[in-house]
C-alpha positions as CSV (number, residue, x, y, z in Angstrom):
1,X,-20.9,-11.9,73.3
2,X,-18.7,-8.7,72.0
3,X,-16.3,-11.4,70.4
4,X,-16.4,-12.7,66.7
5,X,-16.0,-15.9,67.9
6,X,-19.6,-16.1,69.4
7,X,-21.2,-16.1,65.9
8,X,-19.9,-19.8,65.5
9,X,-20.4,-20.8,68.5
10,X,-23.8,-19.3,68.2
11,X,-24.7,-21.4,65.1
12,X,-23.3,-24.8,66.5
13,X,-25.6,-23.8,69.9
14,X,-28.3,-24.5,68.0
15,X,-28.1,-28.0,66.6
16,X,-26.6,-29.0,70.1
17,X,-28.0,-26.3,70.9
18,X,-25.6,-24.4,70.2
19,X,-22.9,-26.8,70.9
20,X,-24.4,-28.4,73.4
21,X,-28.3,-28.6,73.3
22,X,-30.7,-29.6,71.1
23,X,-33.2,-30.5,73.7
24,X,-34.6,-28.6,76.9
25,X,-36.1,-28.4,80.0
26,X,-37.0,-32.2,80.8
27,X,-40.4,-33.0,81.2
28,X,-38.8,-35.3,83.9
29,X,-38.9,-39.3,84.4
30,X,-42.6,-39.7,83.5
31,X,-42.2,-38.2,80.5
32,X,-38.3,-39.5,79.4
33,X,-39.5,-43.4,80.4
34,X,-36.5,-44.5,78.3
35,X,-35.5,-47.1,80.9
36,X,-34.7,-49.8,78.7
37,X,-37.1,-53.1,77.6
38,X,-36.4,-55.8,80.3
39,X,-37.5,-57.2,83.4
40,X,-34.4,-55.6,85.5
41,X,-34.5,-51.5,84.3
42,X,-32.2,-50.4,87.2
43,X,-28.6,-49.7,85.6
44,X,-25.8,-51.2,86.5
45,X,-22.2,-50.5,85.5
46,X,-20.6,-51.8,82.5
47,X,-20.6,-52.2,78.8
48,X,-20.5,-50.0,75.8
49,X,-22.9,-47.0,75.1
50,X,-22.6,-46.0,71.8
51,X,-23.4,-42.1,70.6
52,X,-24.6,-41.7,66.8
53,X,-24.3,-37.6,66.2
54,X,-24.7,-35.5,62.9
55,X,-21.8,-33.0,64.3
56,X,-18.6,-33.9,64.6
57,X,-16.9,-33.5,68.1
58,X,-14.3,-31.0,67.1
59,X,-11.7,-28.9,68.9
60,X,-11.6,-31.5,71.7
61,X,-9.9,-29.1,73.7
62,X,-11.3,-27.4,76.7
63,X,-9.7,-24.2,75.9
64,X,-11.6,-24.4,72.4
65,X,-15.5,-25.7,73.4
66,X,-18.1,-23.2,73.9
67,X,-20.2,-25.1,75.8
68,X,-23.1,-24.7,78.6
69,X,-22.7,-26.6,81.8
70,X,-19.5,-28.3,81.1
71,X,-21.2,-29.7,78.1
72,X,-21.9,-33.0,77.2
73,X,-19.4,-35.6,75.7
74,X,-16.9,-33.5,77.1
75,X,-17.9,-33.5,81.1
76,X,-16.4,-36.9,80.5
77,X,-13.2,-36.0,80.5
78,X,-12.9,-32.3,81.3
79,X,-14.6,-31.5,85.2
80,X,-14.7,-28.0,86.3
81,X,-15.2,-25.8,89.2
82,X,-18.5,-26.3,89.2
83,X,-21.3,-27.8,87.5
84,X,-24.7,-28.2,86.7
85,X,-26.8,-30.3,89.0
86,X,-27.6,-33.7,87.2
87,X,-31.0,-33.7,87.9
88,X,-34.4,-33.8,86.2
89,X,-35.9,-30.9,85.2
90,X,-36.0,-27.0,87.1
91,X,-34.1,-29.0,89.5
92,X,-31.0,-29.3,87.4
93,X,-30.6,-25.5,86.1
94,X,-28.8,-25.5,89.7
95,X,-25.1,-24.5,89.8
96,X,-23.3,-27.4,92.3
97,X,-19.6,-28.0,93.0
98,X,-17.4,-30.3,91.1
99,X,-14.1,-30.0,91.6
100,X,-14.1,-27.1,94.2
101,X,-16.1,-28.0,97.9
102,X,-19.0,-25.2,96.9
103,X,-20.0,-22.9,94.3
104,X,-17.8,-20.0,95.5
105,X,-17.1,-17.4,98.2
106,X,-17.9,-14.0,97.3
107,X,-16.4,-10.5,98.5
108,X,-19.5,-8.4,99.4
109,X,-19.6,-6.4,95.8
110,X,-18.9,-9.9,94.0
111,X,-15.8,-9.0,92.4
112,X,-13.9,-11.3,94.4
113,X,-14.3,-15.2,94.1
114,X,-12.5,-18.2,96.5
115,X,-13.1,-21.6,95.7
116,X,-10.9,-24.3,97.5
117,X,-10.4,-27.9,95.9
118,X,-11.6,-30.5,97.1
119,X,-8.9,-33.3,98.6
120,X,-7.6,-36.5,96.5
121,X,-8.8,-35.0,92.8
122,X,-5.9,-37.0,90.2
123,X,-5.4,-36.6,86.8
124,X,-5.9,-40.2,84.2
125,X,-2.0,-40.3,85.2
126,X,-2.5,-40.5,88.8
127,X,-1.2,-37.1,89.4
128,X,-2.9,-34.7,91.6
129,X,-4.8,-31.8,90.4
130,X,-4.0,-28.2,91.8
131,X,-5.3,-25.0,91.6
132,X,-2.2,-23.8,89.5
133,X,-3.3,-26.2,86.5
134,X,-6.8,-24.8,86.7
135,X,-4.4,-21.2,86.0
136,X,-2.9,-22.3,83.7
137,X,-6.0,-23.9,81.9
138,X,-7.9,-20.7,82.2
139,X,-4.6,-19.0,81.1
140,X,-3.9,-21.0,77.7
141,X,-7.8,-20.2,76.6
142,X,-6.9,-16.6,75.8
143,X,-4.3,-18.1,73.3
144,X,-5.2,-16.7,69.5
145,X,-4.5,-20.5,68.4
146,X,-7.1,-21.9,71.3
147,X,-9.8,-19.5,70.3
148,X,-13.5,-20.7,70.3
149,X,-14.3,-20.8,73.9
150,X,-16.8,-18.4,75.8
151,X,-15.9,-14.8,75.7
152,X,-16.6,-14.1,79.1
153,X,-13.3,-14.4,81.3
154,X,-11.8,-11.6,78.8
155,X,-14.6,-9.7,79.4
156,X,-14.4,-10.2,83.5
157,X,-11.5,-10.8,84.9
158,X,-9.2,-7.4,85.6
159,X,-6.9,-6.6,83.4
160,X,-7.2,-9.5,81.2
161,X,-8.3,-7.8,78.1
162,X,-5.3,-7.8,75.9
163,X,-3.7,-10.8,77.5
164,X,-2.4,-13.5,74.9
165,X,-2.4,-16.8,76.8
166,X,0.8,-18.1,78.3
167,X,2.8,-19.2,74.8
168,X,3.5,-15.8,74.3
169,X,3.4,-13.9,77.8
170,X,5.0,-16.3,80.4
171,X,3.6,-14.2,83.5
172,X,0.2,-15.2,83.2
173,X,-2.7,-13.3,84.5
174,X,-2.4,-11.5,88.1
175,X,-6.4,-12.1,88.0
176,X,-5.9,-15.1,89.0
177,X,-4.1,-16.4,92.0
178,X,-3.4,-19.5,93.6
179,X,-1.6,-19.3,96.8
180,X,-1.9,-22.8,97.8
181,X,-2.3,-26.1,95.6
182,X,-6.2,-25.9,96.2
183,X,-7.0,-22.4,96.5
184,X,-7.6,-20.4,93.6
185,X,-8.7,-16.6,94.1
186,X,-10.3,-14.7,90.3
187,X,-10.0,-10.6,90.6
188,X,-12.8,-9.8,88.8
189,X,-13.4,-5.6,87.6
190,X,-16.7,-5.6,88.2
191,X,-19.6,-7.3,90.4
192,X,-20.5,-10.7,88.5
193,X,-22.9,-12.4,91.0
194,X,-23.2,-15.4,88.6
195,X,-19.5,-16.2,88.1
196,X,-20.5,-19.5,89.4
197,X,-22.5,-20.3,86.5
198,X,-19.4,-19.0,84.5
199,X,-17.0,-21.8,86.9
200,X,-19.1,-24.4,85.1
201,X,-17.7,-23.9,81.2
202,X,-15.0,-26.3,80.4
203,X,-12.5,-23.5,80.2
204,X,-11.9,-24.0,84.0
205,X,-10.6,-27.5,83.5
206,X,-7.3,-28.0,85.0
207,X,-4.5,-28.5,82.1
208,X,-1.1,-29.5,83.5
209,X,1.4,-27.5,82.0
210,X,3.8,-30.2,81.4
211,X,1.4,-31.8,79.6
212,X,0.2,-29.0,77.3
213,X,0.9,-29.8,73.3
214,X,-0.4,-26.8,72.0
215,X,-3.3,-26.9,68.9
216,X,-2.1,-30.7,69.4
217,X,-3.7,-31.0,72.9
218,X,-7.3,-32.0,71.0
219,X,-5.9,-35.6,70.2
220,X,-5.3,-37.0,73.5
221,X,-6.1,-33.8,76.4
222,X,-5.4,-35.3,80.4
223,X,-8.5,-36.8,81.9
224,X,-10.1,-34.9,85.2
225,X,-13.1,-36.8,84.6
226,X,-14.2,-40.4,85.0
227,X,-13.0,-41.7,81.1
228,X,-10.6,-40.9,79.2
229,X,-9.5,-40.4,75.4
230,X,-7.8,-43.2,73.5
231,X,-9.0,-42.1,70.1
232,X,-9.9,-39.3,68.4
233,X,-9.8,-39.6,64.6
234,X,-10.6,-37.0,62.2
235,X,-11.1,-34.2,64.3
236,X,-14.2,-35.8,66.6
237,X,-15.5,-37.7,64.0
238,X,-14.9,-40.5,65.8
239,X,-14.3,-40.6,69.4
240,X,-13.5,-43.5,71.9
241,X,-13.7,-43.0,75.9
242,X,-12.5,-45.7,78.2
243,X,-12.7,-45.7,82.3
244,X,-10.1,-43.5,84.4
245,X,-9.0,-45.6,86.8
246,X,-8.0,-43.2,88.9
247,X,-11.4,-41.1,88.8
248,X,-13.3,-41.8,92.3
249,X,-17.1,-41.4,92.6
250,X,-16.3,-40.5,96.4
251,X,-15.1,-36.7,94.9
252,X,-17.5,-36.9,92.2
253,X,-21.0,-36.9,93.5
254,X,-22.1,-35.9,89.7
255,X,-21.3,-38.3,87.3
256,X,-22.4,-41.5,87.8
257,X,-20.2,-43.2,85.0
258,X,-21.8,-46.4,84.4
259,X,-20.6,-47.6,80.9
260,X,-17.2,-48.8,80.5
261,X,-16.5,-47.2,77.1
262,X,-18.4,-44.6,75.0
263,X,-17.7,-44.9,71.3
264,X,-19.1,-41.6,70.1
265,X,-19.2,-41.5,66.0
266,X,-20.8,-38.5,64.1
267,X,-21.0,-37.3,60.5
268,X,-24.1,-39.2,60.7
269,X,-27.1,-37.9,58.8
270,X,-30.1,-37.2,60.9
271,X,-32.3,-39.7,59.6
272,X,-30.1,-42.3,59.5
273,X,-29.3,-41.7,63.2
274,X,-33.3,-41.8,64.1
275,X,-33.5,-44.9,62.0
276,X,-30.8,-46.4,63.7
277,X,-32.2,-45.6,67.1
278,X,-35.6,-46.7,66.2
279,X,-34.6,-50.0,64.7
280,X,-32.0,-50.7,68.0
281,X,-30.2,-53.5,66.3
282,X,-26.6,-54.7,67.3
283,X,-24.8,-51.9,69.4
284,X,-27.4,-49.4,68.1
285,X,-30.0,-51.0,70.8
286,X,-27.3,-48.8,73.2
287,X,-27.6,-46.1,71.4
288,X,-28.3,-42.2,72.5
289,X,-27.6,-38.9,70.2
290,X,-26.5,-35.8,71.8
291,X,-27.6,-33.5,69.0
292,X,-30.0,-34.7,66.9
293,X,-33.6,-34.4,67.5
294,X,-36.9,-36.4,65.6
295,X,-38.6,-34.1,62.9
296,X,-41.9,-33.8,62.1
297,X,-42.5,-37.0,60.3
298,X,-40.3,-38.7,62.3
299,X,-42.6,-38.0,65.7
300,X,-45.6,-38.5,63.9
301,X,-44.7,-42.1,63.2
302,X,-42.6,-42.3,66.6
303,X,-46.0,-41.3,68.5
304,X,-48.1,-44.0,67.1
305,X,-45.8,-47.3,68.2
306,X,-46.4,-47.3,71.8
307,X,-43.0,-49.3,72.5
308,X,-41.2,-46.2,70.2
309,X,-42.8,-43.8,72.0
310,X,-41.4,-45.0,75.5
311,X,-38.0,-44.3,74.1
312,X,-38.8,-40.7,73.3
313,X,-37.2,-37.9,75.8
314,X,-38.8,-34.6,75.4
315,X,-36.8,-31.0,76.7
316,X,-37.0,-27.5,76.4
317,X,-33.8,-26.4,76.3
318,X,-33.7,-22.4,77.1
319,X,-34.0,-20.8,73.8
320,X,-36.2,-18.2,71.5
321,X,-37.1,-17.6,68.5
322,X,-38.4,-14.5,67.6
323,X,-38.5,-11.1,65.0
324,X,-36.2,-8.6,65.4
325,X,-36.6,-5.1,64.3
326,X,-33.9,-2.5,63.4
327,X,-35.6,0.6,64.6
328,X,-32.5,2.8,62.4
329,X,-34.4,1.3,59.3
330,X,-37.5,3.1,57.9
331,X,-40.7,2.0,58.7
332,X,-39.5,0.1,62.3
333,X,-38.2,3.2,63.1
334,X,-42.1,3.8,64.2
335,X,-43.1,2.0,67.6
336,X,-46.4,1.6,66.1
337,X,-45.5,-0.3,62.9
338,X,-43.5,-2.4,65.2
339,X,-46.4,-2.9,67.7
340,X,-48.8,-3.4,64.5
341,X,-46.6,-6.5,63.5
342,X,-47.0,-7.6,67.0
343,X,-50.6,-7.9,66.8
344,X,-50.4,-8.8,63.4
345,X,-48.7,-12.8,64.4
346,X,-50.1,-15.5,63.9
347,X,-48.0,-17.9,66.3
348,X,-50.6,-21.0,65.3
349,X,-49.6,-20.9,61.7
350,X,-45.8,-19.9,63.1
351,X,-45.7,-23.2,65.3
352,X,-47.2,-25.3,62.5
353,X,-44.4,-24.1,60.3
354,X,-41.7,-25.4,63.1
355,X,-43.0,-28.8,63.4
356,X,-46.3,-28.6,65.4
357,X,-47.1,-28.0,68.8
358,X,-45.2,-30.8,69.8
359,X,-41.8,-29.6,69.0
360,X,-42.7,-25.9,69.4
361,X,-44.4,-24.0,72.0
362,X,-46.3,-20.2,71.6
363,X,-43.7,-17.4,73.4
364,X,-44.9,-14.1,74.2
365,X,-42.0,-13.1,76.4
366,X,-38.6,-12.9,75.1
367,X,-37.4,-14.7,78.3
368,X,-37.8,-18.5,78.3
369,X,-40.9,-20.0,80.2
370,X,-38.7,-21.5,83.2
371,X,-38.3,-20.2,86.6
372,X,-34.6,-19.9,86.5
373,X,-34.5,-17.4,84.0
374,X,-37.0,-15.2,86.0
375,X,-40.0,-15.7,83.3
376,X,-42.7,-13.4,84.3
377,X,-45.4,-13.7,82.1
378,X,-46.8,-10.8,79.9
379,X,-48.6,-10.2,76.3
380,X,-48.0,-6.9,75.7
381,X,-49.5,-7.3,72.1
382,X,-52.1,-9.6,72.8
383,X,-52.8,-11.4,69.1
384,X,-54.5,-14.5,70.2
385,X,-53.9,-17.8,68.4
386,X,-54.1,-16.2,65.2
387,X,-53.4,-12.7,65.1
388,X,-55.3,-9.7,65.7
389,X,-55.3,-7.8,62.1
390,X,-58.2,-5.4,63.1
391,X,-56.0,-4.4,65.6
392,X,-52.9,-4.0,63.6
393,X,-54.7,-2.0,60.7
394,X,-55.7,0.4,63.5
395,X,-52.2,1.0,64.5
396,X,-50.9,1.3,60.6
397,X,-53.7,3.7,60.4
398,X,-52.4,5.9,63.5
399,X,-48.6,5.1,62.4
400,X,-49.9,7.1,59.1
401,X,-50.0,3.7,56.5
402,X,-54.1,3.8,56.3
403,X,-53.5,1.3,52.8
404,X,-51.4,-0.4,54.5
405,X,-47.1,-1.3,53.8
406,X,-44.7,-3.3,52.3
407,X,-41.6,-4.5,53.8
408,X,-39.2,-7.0,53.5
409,X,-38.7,-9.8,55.6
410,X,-34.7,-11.4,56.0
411,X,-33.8,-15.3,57.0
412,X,-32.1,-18.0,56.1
413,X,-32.5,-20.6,53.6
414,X,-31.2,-23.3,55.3
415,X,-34.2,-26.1,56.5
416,X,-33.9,-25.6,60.4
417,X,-37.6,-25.0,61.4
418,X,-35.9,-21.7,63.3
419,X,-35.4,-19.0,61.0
420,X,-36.1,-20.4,57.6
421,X,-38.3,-19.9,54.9
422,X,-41.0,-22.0,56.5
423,X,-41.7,-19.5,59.7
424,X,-41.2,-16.7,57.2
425,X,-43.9,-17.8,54.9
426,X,-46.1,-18.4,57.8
427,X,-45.4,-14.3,59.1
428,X,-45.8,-13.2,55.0
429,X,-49.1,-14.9,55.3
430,X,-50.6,-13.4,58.4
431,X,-49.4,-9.8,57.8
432,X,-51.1,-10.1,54.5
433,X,-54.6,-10.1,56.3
434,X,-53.5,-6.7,57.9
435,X,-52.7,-5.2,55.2
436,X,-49.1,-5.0,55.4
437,X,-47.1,-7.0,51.9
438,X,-44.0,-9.0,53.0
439,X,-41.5,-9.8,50.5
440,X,-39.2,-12.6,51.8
441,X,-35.3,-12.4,51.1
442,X,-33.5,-15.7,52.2
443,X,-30.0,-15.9,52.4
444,X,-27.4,-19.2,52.7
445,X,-26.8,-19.5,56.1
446,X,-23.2,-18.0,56.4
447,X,-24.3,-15.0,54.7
448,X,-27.0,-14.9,56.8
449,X,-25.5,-14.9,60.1
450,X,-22.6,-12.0,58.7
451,X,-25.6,-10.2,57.1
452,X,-27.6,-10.1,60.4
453,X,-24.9,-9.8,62.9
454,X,-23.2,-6.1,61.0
455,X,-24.7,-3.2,62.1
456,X,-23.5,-1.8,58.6
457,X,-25.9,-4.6,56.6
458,X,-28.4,-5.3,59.5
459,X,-31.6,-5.4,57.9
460,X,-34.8,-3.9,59.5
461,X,-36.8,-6.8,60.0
462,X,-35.2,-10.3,60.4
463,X,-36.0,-13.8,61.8
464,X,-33.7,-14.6,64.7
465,X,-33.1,-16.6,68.0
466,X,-31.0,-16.9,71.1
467,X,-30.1,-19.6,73.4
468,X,-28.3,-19.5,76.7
469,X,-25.0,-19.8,77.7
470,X,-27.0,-21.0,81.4
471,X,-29.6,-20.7,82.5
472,X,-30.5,-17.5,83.8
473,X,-31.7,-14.6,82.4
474,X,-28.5,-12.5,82.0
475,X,-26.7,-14.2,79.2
476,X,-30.4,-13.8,77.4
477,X,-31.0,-10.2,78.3
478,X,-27.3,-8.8,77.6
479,X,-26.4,-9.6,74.4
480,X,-29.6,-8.4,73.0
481,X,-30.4,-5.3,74.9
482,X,-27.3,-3.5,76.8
483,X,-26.2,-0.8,74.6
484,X,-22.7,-1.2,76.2
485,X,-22.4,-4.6,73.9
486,X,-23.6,-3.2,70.6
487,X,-20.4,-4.3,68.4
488,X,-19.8,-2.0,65.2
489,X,-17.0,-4.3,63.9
490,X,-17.6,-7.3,64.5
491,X,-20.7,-9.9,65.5
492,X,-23.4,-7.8,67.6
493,X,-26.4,-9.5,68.6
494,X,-28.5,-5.9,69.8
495,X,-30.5,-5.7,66.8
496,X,-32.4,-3.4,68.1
497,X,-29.3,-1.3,69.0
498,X,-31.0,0.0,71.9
499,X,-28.7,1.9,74.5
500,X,-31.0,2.7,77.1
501,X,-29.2,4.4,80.3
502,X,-31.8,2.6,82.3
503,X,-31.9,-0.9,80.7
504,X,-28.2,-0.3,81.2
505,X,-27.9,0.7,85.1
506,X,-30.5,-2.3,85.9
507,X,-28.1,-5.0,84.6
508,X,-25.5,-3.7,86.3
509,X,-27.7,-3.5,89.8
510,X,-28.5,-7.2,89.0
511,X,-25.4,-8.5,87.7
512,X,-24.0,-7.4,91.9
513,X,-26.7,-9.8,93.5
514,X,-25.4,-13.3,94.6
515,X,-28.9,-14.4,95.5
516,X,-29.7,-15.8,92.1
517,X,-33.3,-16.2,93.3
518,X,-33.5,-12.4,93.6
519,X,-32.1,-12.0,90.2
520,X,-34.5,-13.9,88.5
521,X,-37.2,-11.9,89.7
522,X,-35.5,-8.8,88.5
523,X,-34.5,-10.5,85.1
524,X,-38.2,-11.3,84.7
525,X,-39.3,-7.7,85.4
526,X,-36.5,-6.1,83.4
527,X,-38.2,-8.6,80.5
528,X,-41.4,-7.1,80.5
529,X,-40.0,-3.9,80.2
530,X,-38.4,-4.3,77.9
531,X,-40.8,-6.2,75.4
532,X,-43.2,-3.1,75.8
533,X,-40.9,-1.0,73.4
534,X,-41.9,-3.8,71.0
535,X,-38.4,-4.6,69.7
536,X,-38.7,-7.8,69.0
537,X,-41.6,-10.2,68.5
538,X,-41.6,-13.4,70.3
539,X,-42.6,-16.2,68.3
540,X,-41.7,-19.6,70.3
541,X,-39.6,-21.6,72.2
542,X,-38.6,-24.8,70.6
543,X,-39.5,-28.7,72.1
544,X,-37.2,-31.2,71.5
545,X,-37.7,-35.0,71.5
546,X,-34.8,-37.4,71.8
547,X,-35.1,-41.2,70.6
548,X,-32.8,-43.8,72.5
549,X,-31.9,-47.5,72.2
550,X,-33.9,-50.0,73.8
551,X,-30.9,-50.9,76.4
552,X,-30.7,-47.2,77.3
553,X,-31.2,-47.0,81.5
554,X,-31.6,-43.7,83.5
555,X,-32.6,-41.0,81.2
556,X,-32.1,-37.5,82.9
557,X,-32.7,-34.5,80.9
558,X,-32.3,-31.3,82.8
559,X,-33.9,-27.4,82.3
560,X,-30.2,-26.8,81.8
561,X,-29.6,-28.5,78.5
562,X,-32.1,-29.8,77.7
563,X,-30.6,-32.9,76.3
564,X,-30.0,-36.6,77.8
565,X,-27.2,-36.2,80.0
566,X,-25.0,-38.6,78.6
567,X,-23.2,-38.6,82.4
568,X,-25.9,-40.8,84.2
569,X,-27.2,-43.2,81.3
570,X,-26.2,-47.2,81.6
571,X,-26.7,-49.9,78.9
572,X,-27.1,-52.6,81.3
C-alpha cells in the first residue's frame, strides 16, 4: 500500500470491489438459490454464459490486475500458485493449491518459501509450464510499463526494491530461484507468514518468455487456465473466452469450467444490466455480472417477485466503511472530541442512507465481522441504534467545548452509498443533536481520493473505507495503522498517522506466524486496541446482492470475494 498505484486500484476495489468484489461473504446455497428454473437444476457442461458488467475488463494482463484471489474473469485464464478455495461462505476465505502441490513450505522465521509444481500443467499451446515462466512472470510485473498490480512483492522479496522488470535488467531477481522446472524458492527480507495468500494474486501467473509482447501482451496473454482469449476489443470492453483444450480438470481440482465460451461485455450501465438480468430474455436468461450490484429500488422490487428473488445472491465481501480523523488537525487532536463523535453516530440513520439494512450492516469494529480476519467483537463507544448525544455533550464538556463545535466534514460527491453526500448528511444530522455543527465539503471523486490520500491536504475529519486484498486481517490493519507505511509523497492510507512503537512491533510478531488461525486471534485483539484510541469511527460493512439469469446453475459466493464465482457457474 506505500505505492501510488494502490489509489487506483483502491477505487476500482470498490465497484468490484475494488477490482474484484462488489459482493461478500456468501450467505451460502440457502441463501444464493440461483439454480436455474427447470426440472433438471444440476449443471452440466456446455453452452454460453454470458457476463453483462459496468467496468470494462482492462489491462488484461496478469502483470497489470490488482486483484484478490486470482480474481474473477481472469482466473479463467491466468492460474497461480495458489488460490482461494471455491467454496461457499467462511469456507472459501481458505488459501488452497493451484498450480503448486500445497500452499507452501516455510523456513522456521517465514522468510523462506518452496512450492513445487504439480506434474502435466500445459500452456493453451500445449507447452508445459515451469517454474522459470512463473520468474519470469513475477519478474516482468516490476516493469514501469506493467504497473498496476499489487505492491507487495517490491515490498517483500529481498533486494527487489529498485528492480525494473526484465526489459531493462536481463538478470532478473536473485529473490527468486528456480533450480528445477517445478521448483521455485522466493528470498523474502523479512517473516511474511501469509505469503501464501500473496501466491494467490495473478502476478504469479506463469508468462513464457518467448511469448511476452510487452504493453501488447493484454490482447491475446497465454492461457494456464481452463479458456482462453480469442477477443478482446477495446481494452476489455468486450471480451470472448473459449475452452483450452489442453486444460485438465485432473490438475485443477478448482475450477470447474462448465460453459464452453464466456462472452463478457461491459460499459453497461447498471440499470440496464439489472433489467437485463431481471427480464432473462435471449442470451441474457445466462446471464451473471461480476461487478454490479441491485440498489435500493432495485431490491425493493426484486424482493417482492418471489421467482426474482430466487435469483438474488447476497455477500459480504470484507470491507468498512468508516470516519477517519486526523488527530494533527485542531479539534481531533483531542481524544475526547474524537470519542464524543463516537457516541455521537447514529449508524440507523447511517445504514438507511447506504441502502437499508439489507445492503448494509452496523460495524463497531474496524475489522470485518468474519472469522478469518480475527473479528473480535467490541463497542468501545457504545451509541446504540441511534447515538448517544447525552453522552457526547458530556465529553465536549470535559474536552472544554461546553456550547458545543463546529467542524467540517470531507467526502465525495460521487453517488456510491460509501462515502457520499448521503452518509454525510446522515453523520451532520446526528451530531447536530449533540451539539456539535457539521458543515459538509464534497469533492469529485478524483479530487477526493488525492485530497484524502496527502498528508499535506489530509483533512481532519473524512468519510472513508477499506477493503482487503484477502482475507485476513493484515492487509486491513497495515495500511491504516503501522506508522512504518505512512507515505508523505505519495498515496497513504494512515489517516490517523499513528506511529505507535507497539502497534508497530505487534504486526511484525504476527506477520512471523504461519498458523493463520493464531493470527487471527491476534489481528482481532490488536483491533480492539486499537479502536480504543478512537481513530476512526466504524460505521458499516456493506451487503451486496447479485441478480442472475434464470439458466444460471451452481451459484458459489465465497467470504473471500464476495461475489459469484464465475469459475463454477453452468447455463445448462
Amino acid at each position: 500500500m506505500r505505492h501510488p498505484s494502490v489509489t487506483n486500484a483502491r477505487a476500482a476495489y470498490v465497484s468490484l470491489a475494488l477490482v474484484v468484489a462488489a459482493g461478500a461473504a456468501a450467505c451460502g446455497p440457502k441463501d444464493n438459490d440461483a439454480n436455474g428454473s427447470g426440472g433438471d437444476s444440476t449443471p452440466h457442461q456446455g453452452g454460453t454464459l454470458t457476463v453483462l458488467n459496468s467496468d470494462p475488463q482492462s489491462d488484461f494482463d496478469p502483470a497489470r490486475l490488482y486483484t484478490s484471489g486470482g480474481g474473477n474473469v481472469p482466473s479463467l485464464v491466468f492460474r497461480t500458485l495458489t488460490t482461494r478455495n471455491r467454496a461457499d461462505g467462511a469456507a472459501g476465505t481458505k488459501v488452497v493449491p493451484d498450480l503448486a502441490t500445497d500452499t507452501g513450505r516455510p523456513s522456521k522465521n517465514a522468510t523462506v518459501w518452496t512450492y513445487t509444481l504439480k506434474a502435466g500443467l500445459k500452456y493453451e499451446d500445449g507447452t508445459p509450464i515451469t517454474s522459470a515462466d512463473i520468474k519470469y512472470g513475477i519478474e516482468r510485473s516490476f516493469a514501469p510499463e506493467l504497473s498496476g498490480g499489487a505492491p507487495y512483492l517490491r515490498d517483500w522479496l529481498a533486494g527487489a526494491a529498485d528492480y525494473q522488470g526484465p526489459y531493462k535488467d536481463k538478470k532478473g531477481l536473485s529473490a527468486i530461484e528456480t533450480p528445477d522446472d517445478r521448483t521455485i524458492v522466493f528470498h523474502l527480507n523479512k517473516p511474511e507468514g501469509e505469503f501464501p495468500f500473496l501466491a494467490t494474486q495473478t502476478q504469479f501467473t506463469p508468462v513464457p518468455k518467448a511469448k511476452d509482447t510487452g504493453t501488447k501482451y493484454e490482447e491475446h496473454p497465454v492461457s494456464s487456465g481452463p479458456y482462453k482469449v480469442v477477443k478482446n476489443e477495446n481494452d476489455g470492453e468486450h471480451l470472448v473466452l473459449e475452452r483450452n483444450k489442453y486444460w485438465s480438470a485432473s490438475v485443477d481440482d478448482q475450477r470447474k469450467a462448465y460453459p464452453d465460451k464466456i462472452d463478457v461485455h461491459s460499459g453497461l450501465d447498471s440499470s440496464v444490466i439489472n433489467q437485463r438480468l431481471s427480464a432473462s430474455q435471449g442470451t441474457d436468461a445466462a446471464a451473471v455480472t461480476t461487478d454490479t450490484n441491485l440498489g435500493p429500488a432495485e431490491l425493493a422490487k426484486v424482493t417482492g417477485d418471489k421467482e426474482l428473488a430466487a435469483r438474488v445472491g447476497t455477500g459480504h465481501f470484507g470491507y468498512t466503511n468508516y470516519i477517519a480523523f486526523n488527530p494533527k488537525v485542531k479539534p481531533f487532536d483531542n481524544p475526547k472530541v474524537r470519542q464524543a463523535i463516537s457516541y455521537a453516530v447514529d449508524r440507523s440513520s447511517v445504514i438507511n442512507a447506504a441502502g437499508g439494512s439489507a445492503l448494509a450492516e452496523p460495524a463497531t469494529t474496524f475489522l470485518p465481522n468474519q472469522k478469518s480476519f480475527g473479528y473480535t467483537p467490541y463497542d468501545n463507544f457504545p451509541a446504540g441504534d441511534t447515538g448517544n448525544a447525552a453522552k457526547a455533550k458530556e465529553l465536549l464538556k470535559e474536552a472544554g467545548y461546553p456550547n458545543g463545535l463546529t467542524v467540517t466534514l470531507t467526502h465525495d460527491n460521487a453517488d456510491n452509498f460509501k462515502t457520499s453526500p448521503e452518509i454525510a448528511t446522515a453523520i451532520q444530522d446526528a451530531l447536530k443533536k449533540a451539539g456539535i455543527t457539521v458543515k459538509l465539503q464534497g469533492l469529485e471523486d478524483n479530487n477526493y481520493s488525492d485530497t484524502v490520500h496527502s498528508v499535506k491536504t489530509e483533512p481532519g475529519f473524512f468519510l472513508a473505507a477499506w477493503g482487503a486484498d484477502w482475507p485476513s486481517g493484515g492487509p486491513f490493519l497495515a495500511p491504516i495503522f503501522d506508522g512504518r507505511q505512512i507515505v508523505k509523497d505519495g498515496a497513504n492510507f494512515n489517516a490517523s498517522q499513528l506511529n505507535d512503537a507497539s502497534v508497530n512491533a505487534e504486526i511484525d510478531a504476527i506477520n512471523k506466524l504461519t498458523d493463520l488461525d493464531a493470527a487471527a486471534k491476534r489481528w482481532g485483539a490488536l483491533d480492539k486496541k486499537i479502536g480504543a484510541q478512537a481513530l476512526t469511527v466504524p460505521l458499516f460493512h456493506p451487503v451486496y446482492k447479485r441478480l442472475v439469469g434464470k439458466d444460471i446453475k451452481n451459484v458459489v459466493i465465497s467470504d473471500w470475494t464476495g461475489v459469484l464465482d464465475i469459475s463454477q457457474v453452468a447455463v445448462k
